[in-house]
VOPAGU-2260 file (C-alpha; in pm, 1 decimal, decimal comma):
REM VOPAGU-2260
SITE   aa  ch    i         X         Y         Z
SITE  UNK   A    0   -1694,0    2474,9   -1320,2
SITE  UNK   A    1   -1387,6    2450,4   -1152,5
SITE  UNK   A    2   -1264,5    2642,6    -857,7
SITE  UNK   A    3    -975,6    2792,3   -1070,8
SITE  UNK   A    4   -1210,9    2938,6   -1324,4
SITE  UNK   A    5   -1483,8    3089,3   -1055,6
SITE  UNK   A    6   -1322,5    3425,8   -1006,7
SITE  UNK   A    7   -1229,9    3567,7    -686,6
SITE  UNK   A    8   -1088,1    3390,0    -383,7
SITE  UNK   A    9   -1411,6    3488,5    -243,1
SITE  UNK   A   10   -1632,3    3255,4    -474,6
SITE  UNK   A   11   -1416,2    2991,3    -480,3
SITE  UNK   A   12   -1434,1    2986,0    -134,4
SITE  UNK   A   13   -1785,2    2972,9    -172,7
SITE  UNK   A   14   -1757,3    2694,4    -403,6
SITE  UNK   A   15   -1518,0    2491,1    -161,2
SITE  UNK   A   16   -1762,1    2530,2     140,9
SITE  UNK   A   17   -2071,2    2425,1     -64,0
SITE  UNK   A   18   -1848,7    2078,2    -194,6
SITE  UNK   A   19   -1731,6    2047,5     185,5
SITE  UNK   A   20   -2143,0    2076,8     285,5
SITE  UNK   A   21   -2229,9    1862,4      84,0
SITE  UNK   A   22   -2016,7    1566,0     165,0
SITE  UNK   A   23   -2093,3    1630,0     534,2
SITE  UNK   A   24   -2494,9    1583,8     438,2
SITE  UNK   A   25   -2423,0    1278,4     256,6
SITE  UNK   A   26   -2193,2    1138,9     536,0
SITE  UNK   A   27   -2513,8    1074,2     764,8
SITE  UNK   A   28   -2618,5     793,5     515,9
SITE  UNK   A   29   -2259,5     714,9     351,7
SITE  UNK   A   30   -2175,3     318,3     322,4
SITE  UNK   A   31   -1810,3     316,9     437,0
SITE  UNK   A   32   -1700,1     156,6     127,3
SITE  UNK   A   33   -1868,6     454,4     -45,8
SITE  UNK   A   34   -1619,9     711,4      56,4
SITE  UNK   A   35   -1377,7     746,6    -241,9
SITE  UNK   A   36   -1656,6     760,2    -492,2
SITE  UNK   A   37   -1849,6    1064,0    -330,2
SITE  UNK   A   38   -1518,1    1219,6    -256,1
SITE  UNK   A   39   -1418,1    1204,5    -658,7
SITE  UNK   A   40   -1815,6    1297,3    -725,4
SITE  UNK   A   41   -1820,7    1581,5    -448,2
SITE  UNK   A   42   -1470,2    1740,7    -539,2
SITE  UNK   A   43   -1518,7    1813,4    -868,1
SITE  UNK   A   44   -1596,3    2118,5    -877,6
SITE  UNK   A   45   -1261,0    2148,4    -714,1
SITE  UNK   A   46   -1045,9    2065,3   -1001,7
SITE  UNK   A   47   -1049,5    1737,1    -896,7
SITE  UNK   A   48   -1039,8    1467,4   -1124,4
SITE  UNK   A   49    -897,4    1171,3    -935,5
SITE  UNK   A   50    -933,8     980,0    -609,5
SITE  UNK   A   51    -802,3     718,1    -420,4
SITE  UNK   A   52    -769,9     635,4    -102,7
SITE  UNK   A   53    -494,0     404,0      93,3
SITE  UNK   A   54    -482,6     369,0     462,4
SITE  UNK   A   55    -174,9     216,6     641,6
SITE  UNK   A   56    -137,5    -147,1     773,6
SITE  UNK   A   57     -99,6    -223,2    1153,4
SITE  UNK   A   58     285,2    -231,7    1162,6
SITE  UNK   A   59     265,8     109,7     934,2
SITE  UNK   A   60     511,9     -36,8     654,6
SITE  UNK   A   61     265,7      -6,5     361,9
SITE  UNK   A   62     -31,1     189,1     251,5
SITE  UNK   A   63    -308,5     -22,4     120,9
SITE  UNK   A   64    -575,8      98,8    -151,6
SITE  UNK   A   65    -922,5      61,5       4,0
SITE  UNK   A   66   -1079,1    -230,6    -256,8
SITE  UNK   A   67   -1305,7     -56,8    -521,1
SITE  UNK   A   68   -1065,0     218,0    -565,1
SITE  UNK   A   69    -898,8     241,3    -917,8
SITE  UNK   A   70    -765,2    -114,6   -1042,4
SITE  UNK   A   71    -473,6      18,8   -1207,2
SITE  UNK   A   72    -309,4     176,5    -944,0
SITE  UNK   A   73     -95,7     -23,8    -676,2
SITE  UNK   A   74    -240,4    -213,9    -421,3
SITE  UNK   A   75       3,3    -164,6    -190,8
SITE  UNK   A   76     259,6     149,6    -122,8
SITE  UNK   A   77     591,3      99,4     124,1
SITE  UNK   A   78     590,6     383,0     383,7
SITE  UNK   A   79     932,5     384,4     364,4
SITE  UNK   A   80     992,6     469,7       8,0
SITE  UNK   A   81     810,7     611,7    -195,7
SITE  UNK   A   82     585,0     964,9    -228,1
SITE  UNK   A   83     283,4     874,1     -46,6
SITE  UNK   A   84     473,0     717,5     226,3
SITE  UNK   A   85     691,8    1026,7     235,1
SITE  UNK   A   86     368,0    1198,8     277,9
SITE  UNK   A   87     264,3     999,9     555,4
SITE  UNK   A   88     529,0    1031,5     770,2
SITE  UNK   A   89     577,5    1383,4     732,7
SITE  UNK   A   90     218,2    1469,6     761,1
SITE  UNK   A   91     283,7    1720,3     501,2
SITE  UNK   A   92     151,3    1775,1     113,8
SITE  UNK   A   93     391,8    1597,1    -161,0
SITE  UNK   A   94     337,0    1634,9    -549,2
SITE  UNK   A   95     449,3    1399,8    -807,5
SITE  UNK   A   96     592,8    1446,2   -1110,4
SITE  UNK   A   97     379,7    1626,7   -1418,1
SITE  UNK   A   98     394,5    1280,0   -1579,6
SITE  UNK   A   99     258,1    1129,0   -1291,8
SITE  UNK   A  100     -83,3    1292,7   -1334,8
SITE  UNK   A  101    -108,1    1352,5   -1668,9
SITE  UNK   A  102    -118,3    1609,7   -1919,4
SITE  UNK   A  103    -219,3    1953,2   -1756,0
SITE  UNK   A  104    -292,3    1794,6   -1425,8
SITE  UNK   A  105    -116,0    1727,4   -1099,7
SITE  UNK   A  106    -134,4    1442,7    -876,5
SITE  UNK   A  107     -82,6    1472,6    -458,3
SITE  UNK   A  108     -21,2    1287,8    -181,4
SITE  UNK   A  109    -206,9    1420,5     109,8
SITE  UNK   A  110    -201,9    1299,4     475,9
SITE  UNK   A  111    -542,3    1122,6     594,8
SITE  UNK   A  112    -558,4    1190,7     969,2
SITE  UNK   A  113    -817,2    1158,3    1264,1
SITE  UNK   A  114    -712,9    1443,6    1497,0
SITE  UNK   A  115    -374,3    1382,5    1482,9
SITE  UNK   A  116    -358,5     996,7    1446,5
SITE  UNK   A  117    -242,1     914,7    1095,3
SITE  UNK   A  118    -469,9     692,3     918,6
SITE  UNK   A  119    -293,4     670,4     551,2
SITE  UNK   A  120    -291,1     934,3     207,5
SITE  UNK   A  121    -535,8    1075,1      -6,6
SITE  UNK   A  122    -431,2    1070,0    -353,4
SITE  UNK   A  123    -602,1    1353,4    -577,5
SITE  UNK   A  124    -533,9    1444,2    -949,1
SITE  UNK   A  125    -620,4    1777,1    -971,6
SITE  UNK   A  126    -583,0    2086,1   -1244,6
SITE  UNK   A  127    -464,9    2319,5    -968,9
SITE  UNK   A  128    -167,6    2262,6    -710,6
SITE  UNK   A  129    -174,2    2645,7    -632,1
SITE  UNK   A  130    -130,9    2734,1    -285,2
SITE  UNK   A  131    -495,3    2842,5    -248,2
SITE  UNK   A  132    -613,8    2551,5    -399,2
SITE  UNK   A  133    -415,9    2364,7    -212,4
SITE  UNK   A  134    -554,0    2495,3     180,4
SITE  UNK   A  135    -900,6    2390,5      31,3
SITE  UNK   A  136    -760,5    2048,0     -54,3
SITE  UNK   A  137    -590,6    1983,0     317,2
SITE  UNK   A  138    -950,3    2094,7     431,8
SITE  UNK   A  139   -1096,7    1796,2     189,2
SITE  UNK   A  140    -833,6    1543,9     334,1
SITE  UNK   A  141    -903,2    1654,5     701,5
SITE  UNK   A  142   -1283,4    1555,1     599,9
SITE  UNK   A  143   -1198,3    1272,8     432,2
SITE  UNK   A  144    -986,8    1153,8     782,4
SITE  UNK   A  145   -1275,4    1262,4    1021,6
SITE  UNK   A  146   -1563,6    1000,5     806,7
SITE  UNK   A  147   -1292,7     726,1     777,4
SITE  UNK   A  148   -1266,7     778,7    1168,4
SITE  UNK   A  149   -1612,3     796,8    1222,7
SITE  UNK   A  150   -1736,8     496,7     983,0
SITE  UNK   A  151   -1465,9     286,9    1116,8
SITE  UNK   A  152   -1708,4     206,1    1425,8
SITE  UNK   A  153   -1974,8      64,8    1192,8
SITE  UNK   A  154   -1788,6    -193,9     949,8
SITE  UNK   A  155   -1489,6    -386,4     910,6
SITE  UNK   A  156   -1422,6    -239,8     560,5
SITE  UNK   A  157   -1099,5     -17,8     685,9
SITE  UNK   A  158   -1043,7    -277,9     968,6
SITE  UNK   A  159    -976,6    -528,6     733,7
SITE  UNK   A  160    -772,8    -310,6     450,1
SITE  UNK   A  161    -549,4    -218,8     713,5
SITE  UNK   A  162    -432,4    -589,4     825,3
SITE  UNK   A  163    -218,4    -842,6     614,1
SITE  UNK   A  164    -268,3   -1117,5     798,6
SITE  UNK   A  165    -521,1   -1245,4    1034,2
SITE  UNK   A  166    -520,2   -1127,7    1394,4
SITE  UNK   A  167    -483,2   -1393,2    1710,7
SITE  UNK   A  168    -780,0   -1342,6    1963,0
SITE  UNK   A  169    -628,8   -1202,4    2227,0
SITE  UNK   A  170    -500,4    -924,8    2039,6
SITE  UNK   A  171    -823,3    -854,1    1875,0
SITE  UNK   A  172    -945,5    -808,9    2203,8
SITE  UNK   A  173    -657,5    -623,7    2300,7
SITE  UNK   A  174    -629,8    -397,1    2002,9
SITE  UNK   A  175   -1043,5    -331,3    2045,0
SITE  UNK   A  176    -970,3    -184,8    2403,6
SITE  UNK   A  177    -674,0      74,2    2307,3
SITE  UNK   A  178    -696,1     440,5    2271,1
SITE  UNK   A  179    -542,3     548,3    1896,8
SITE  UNK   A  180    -170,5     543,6    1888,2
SITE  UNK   A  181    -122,5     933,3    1871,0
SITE  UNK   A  182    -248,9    1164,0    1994,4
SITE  UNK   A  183    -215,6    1591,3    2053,5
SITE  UNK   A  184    -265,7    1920,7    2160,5
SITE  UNK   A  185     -21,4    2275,1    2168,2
SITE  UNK   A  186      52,3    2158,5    2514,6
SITE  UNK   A  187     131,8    1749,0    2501,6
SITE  UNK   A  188     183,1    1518,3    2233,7
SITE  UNK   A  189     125,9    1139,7    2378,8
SITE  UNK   A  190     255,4     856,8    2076,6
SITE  UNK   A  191     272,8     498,9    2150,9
SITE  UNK   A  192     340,3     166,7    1933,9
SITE  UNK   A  193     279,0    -202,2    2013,3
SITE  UNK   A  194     409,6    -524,6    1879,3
SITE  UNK   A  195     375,1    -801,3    1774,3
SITE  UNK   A  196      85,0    -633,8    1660,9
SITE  UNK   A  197     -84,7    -930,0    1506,6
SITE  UNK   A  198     -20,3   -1149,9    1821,8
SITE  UNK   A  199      14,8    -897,2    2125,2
SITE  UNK   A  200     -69,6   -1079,1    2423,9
SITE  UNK   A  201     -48,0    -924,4    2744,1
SITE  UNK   A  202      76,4    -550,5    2674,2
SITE  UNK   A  203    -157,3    -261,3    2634,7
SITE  UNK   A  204    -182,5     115,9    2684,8
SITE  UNK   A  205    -409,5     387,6    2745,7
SITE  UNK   A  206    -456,6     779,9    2808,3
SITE  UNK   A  207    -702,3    1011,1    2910,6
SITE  UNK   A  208    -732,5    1426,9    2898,2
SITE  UNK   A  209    -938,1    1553,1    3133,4
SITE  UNK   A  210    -911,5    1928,5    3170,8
SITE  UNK   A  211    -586,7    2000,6    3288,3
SITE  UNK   A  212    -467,7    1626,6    3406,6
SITE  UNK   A  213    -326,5    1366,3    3132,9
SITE  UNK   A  214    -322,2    1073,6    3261,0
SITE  UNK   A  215     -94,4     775,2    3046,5
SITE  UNK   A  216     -96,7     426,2    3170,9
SITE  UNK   A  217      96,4     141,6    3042,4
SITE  UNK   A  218      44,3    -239,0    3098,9
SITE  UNK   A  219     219,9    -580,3    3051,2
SITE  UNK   A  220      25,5    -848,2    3130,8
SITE  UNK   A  221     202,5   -1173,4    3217,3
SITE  UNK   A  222     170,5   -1421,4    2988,2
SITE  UNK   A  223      93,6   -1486,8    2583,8
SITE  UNK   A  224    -194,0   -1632,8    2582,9
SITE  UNK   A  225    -536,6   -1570,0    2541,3
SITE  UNK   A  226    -562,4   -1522,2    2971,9
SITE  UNK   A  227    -297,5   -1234,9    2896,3
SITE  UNK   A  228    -524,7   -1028,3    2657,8
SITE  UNK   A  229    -791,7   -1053,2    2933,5
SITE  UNK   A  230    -599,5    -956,4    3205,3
SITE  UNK   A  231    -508,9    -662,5    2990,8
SITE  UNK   A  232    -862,2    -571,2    2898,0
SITE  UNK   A  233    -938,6    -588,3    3261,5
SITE  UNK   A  234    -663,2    -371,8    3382,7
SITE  UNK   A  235    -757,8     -83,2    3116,1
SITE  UNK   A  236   -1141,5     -94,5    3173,3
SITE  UNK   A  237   -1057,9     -55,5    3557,5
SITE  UNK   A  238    -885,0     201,7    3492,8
SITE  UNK   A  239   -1117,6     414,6    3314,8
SITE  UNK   A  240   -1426,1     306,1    3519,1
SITE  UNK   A  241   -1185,9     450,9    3810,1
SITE  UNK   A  242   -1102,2     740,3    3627,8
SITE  UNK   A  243   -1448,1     807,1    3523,2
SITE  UNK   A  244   -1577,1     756,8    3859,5
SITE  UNK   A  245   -1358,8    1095,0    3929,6
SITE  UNK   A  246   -1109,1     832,6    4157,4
SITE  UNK   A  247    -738,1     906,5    4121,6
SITE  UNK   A  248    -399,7     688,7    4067,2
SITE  UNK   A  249    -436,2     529,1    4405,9
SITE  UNK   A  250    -811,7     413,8    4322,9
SITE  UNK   A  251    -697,7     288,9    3999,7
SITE  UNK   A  252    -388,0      71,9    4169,1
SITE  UNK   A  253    -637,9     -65,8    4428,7
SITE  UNK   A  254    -941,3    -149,8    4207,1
SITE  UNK   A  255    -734,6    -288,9    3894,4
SITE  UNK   A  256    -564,7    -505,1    4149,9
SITE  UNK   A  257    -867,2    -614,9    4312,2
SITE  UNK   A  258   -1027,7    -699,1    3945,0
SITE  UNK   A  259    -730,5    -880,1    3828,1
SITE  UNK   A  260    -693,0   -1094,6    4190,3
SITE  UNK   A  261   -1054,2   -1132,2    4206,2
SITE  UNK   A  262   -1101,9   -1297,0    3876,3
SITE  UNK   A  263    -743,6   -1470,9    3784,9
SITE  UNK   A  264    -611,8   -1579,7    4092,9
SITE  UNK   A  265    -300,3   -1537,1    4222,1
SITE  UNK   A  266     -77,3   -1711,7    3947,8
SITE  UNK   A  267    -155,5   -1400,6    3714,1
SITE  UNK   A  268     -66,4   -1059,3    3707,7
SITE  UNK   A  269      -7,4    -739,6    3534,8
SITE  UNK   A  270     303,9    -486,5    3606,7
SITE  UNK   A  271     170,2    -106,0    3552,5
SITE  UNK   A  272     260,2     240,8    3548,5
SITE  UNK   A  273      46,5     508,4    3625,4
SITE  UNK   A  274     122,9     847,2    3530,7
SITE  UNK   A  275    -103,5    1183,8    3566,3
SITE  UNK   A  276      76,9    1496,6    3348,7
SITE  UNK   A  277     -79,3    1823,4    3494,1
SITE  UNK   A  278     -26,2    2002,6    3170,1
SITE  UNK   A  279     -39,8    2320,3    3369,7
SITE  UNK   A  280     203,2    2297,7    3577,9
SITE  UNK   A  281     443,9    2015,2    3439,6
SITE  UNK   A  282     399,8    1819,0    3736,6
SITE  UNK   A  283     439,9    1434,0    3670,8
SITE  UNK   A  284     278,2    1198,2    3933,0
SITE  UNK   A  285     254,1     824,8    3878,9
SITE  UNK   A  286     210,2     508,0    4023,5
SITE  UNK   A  287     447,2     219,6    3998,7
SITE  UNK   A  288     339,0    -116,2    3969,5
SITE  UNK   A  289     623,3    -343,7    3936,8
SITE  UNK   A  290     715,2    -200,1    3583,4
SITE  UNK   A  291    1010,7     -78,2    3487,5
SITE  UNK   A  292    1080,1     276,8    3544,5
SITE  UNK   A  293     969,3     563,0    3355,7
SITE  UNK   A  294    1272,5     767,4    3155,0
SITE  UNK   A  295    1305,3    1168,7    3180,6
SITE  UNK   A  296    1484,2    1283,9    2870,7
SITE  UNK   A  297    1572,7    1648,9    2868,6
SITE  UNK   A  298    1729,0    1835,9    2583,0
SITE  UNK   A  299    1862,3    1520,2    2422,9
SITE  UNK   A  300    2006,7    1351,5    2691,0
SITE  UNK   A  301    1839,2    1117,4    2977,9
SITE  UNK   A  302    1846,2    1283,4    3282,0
SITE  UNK   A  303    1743,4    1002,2    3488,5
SITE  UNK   A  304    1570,1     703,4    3537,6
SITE  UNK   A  305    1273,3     730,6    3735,4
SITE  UNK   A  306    1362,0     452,6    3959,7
SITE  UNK   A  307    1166,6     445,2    4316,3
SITE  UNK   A  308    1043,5     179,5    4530,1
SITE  UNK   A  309     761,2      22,6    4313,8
SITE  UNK   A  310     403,4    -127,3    4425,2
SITE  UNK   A  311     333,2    -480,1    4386,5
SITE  UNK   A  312     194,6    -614,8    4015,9
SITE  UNK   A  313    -181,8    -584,8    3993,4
SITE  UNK   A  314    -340,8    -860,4    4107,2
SITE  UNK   A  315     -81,0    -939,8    4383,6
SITE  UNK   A  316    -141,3    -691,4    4665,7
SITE  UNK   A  317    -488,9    -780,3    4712,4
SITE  UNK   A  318    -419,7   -1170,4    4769,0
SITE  UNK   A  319    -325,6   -1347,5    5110,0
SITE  UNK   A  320       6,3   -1417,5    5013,0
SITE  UNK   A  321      98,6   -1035,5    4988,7
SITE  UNK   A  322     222,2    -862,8    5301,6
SITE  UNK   A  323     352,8    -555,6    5423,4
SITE  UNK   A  324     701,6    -642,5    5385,8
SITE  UNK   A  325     699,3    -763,8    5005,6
SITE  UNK   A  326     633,7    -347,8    4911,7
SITE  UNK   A  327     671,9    -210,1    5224,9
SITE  UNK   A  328     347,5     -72,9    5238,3
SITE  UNK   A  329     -19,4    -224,9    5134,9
SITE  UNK   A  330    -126,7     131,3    4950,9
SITE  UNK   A  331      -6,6     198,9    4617,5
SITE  UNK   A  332     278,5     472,6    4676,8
SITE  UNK   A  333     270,5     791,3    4452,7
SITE  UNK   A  334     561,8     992,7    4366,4
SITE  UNK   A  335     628,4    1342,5    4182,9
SITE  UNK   A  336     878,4    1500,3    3930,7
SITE  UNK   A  337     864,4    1824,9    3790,4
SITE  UNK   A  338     908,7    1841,6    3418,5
SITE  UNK   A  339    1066,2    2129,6    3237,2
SITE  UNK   A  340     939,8    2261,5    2904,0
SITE  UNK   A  341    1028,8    2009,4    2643,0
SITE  UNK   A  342    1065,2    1736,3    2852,9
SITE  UNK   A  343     968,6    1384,4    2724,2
SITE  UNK   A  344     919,1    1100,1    2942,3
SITE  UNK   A  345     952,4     736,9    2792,3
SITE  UNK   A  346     767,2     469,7    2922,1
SITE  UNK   A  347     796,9     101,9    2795,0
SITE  UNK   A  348     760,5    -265,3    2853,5
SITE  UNK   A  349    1061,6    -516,0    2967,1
SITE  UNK   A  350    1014,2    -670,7    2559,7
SITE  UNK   A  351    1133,8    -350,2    2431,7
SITE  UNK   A  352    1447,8    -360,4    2588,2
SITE  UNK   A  353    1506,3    -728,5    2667,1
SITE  UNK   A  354    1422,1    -873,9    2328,3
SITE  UNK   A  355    1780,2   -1067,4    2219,4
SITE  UNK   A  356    1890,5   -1129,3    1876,5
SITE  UNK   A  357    2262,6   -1380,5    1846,4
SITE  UNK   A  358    2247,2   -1333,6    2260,8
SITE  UNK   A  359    2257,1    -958,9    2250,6
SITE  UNK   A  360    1967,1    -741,0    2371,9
SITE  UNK   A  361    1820,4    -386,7    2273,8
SITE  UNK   A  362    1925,6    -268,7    2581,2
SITE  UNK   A  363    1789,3      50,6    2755,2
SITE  UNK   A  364    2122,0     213,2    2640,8
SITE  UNK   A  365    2023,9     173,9    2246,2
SITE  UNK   A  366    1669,3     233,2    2264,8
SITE  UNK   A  367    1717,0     584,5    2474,9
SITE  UNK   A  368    2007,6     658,9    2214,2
SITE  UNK   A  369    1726,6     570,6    1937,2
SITE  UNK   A  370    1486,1     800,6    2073,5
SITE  UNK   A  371    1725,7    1107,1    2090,9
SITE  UNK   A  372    1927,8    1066,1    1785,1
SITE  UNK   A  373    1599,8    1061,3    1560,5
SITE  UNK   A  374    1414,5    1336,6    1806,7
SITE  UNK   A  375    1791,9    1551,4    1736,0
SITE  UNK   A  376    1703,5    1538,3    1372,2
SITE  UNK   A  377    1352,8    1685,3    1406,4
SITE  UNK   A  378    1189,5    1345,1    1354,5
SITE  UNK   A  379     830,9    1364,3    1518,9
SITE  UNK   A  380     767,2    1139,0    1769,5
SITE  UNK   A  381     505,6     939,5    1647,4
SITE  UNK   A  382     690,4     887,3    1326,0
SITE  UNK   A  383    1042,1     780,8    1588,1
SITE  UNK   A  384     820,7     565,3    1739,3
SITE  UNK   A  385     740,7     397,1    1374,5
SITE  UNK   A  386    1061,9     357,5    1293,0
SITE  UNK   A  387    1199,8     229,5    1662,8
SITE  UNK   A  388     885,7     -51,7    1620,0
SITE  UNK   A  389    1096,5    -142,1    1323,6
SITE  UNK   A  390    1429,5    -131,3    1474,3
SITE  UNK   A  391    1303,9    -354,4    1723,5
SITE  UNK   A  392    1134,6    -600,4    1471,6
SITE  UNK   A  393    1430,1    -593,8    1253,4
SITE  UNK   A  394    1689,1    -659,6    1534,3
SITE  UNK   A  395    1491,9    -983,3    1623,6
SITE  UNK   A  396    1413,2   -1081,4    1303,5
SITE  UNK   A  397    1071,4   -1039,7    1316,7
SITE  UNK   A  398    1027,3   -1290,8    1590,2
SITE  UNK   A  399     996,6   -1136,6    1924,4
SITE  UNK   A  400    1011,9   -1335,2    2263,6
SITE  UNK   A  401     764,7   -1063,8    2416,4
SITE  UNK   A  402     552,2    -834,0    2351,1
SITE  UNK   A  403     711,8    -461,0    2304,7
SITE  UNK   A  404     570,3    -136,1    2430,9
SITE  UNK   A  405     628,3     210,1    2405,6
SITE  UNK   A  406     468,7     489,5    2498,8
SITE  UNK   A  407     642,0     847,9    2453,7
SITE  UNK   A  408     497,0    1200,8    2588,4
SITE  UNK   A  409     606,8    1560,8    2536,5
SITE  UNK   A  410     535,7    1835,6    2765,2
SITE  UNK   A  411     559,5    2177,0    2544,1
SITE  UNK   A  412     402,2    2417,0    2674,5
SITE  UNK   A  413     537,7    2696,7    2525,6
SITE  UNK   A  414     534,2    2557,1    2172,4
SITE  UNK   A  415     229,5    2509,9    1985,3
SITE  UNK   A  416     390,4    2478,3    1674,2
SITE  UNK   A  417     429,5    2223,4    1419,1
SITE  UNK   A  418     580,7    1887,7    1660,5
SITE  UNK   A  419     370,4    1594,8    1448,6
SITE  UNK   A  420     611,6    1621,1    1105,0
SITE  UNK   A  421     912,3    1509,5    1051,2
């Protein structure tokens, strides 16, 4: 019996909490390719009476149908126009049109996140879009995100949906290493986007809450080859076994460095930067490593570059040729800022902004302009982020001399409303 027909909200709450248990029991034992078919079994007494599942490609321009799903429907969906891409970047609920589903039934496109990463749509045909019906849906979709998440560590089944072409070694390796792209709570929202993404070399990121300290680092490995991915990898997995360890930005210049010196010799490198967010306070410490500087962009406009005297790369301060006077000092110097509410900082790699196209470059001036303009129009950052990958891409035509890395956080403490749709 459907949910519509059970009688009070009461009982078809009931109903929706029994489907909801249900899947959860099966989960412990679900094949990851099995996930659409005891979704569209499970639902049912839901309303539903259509599933199918599409989760979005590496450079998030399409939405790809996970194989077994439904052979007449599209294989692939552009992000960037149609409904279910609409869907996706909004993070929001969109319905198609009546003939779109059928007679008597509705079809939606419903956004398939982990947490807050986005992960694709969930496509249901169902014989009730009211608004109760559809809070129980979202809660089926937030389910359906969380096993996608979870099964992902066990098979390459979504790994491999989600790629169109095949992926060089080094940024397999690289890729395998990374936190998720997005990621938020009512205090901070932390989004970041990499490319090429099929070919990265030396560029990476990572982040870490830990009670009331964020702490973002970026990396950019010299280097395209196989040597950059590992120097990469290193620098990240120093830094959390630092981290871990309870050591601070300091400990993680010093040990990375040592790491990266101690295996690769002094011919190789990695430029860093550091960064601890006490979400607290607003109070912005970081360490840099001979990257470029970190932005501070404050109601729409950039306030200042973050420009102060930096350490040397990792994997140059610990070798004999480095002396006091090439940083002027041997320990890693920290430095403070204090955000306001709303403040974003903008971290990236040299590739973002030095990436030419006919002799012209991105610039710093276009990509901070970029950033605002689309933040100005209520544009969430991690779907500004999408579309500045593109930018980027696009300007080059596709063929970029370096890798490009960005990494965007936003300190709102006194907001924890809706900042994740566009």
């Amino acid at each position: 019996m459907p949910v519509a027909a059970a009688g009070s909200g009461d009982a078809a709450d009931g109903v929706a909490g029994r489907v909801l248990a249900d899947l959860l029991a099966q989960a412990h034992l679900m094949a990851p390719g099995a996930l659409t078919e005891a979704l569209a079994e499970r639902a049912r007494p839901l309303g539903v009476r259509g599933v199918r599942i599409y989760l979005a490609d590496l450079q998030q321009r399409y939405l790809h149908l996970l194989p077994g799903d439904a052979a007449d429907s599209p294989a692939a969906l552009s992000i960037d126009s149609t409904l279910a891409g609409r869907a996706f970047q909004t993070v929001t609920i969109h319905r198609a049109s009546a003939e779109a589903a059928g007679r008597g039934l509705v079809q939606l496109w419903m956004p398939l996140v982990d947490g807050t990463e986005r992960l694709g749509v969930l496509e249901l045909v169902v014989e009730d879009a009211g608004e109760a019906m559809l809070g129980r849906y979202r809660t089926l979709a937030s389910l359906a995100g969380l096993l996608i998440a979870s099964k992902s560590a066990y098979s390459d089944a979504y790994a491999r949906i989600r790629r169109s072409r095949e992926v060089a070694l080094q940024a397999e390796m690289v890729w395998g290493f990374m936190a998720p792209a997005t990621f938020a709570t009512e205090q901070v929202i932390v989004s970041a986007v990499l490319e090429p993404a099929y070919e990265v070399g030396g560029d990476a990121f990572d982040y870490s809450l830990l009670g009331e300290h964020l702490q973002v680092s970026i990396f950019d490995a010299a280097g395209h080859d196989l040597a950059a991915g590992l120097i990469a990898s290193v620098a990240m997995a120093s830094s959390r076994t630092t981290r871990r360890s309870g050591g601070g930005l300091t400990d993680i210049a010093v040990r990375a460095d040592h790491a990266i010196a101690s295996q690769f010799g002094p011919s190789r490198f990695a430029t860093a930067l550091l960064c601890d967010l006490n979400i607290a306070t607003g109070e912005l410490t970081w360490v840099p490593c001979g990257h470029p500087p970190p932005l501070l962009i404050r109601a729409n406009k950039v306030i200042k570059e973050l420009f102060r005297r930096p350490w040397l790369p990792l994997g140059i301060a610990d070798t004999p040729s480095a002396t006091v006077g090439d940083s002027g000092d041997l320990s890693p110097p920290v430095y403070t800022e204090q955000m306001e509410p709303r403040d974003r900082i903008l971290l990236y790699t040299d590739g973002v902004v030095e990436g030419r196209a006919r002799g012209s470059q991105v610039g710093l001036e276009r990509l901070t302009d970029f950033i605002i303009r689309h933040s100005a129009s209520g544009i969430s950052a991690p779907e500004t982020l999408r579309r500045l990958n593109h930018a980027i891409l696009d300007h080059q035509h596709g063929l970029l001399s370096d890798d490009a890395t960005t990494v965007l956080i936003e300190w709102m403490p006194d907001n924890p409303a809706n900042q994740l749709t566009a």
